[in-house]
C-alpha positions in Angstrom: -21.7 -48.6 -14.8 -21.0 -46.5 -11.6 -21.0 -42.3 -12.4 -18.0 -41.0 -13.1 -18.0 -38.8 -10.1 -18.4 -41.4 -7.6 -15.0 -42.5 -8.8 -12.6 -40.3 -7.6 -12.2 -38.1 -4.6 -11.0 -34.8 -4.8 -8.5 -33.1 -1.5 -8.0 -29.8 -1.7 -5.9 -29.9 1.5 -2.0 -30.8 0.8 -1.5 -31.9 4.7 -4.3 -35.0 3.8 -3.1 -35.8 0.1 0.5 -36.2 2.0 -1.2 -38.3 5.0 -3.1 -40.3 2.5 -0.1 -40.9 0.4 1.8 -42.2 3.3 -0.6 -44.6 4.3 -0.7 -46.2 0.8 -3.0 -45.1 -1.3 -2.1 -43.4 -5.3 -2.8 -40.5 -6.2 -4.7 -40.4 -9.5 -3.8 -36.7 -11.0 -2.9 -33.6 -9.7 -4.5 -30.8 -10.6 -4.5 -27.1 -10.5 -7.4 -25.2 -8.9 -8.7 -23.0 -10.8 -10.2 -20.6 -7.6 -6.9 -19.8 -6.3 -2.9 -21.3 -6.9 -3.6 -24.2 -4.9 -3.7 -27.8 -5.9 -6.3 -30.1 -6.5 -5.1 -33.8 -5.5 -7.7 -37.0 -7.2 -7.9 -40.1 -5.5 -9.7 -43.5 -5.7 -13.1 -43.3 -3.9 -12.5 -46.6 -1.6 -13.8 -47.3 1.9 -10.6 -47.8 3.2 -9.5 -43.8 1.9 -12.4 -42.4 3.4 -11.7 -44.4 6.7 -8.0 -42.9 6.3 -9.5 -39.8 6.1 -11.8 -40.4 8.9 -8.4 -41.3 11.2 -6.8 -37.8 9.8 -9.6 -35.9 11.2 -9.5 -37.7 14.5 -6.1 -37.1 15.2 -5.8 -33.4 13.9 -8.8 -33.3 16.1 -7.0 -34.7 19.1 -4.0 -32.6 18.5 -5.6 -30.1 19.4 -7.2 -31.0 22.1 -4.0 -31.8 23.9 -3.0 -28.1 23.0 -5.4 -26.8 25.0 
């Protein structure tokens, strides 16, 4: 039986649940955070979302980049 928290990834950033979301993939639950009046968004711990997130980073990273 795998741990529970292996299970589930947890975004705190709205930009990347949207990106992810986009590309696919459910999101489990939403839920509030409880350090400020942001959201807490829970998705399936896959290979292919942490690759998705992996492609996020790149290309917020090459945005700006080409900004400078």
């Amino acid at each position: 039986m795998r741990n529970r928290e292996t299970n589930f990834i947890t975004i705190y950033r709205q930009r990347l649940a949207g990106f992810l979301m986009l590309h696919g993939f459910v999101l489990i639950k939403l839920l509030p955070n409880q350090t400020d009046n942001r959201n807490r968004f829970l998705f399936a711990n896959t290979l292919a979302l942490r690759d998705c997130i992996d492609k996020w980073q790149i290309q917020k990273l090459e945005g700006i980049n080409n900004i400078e």
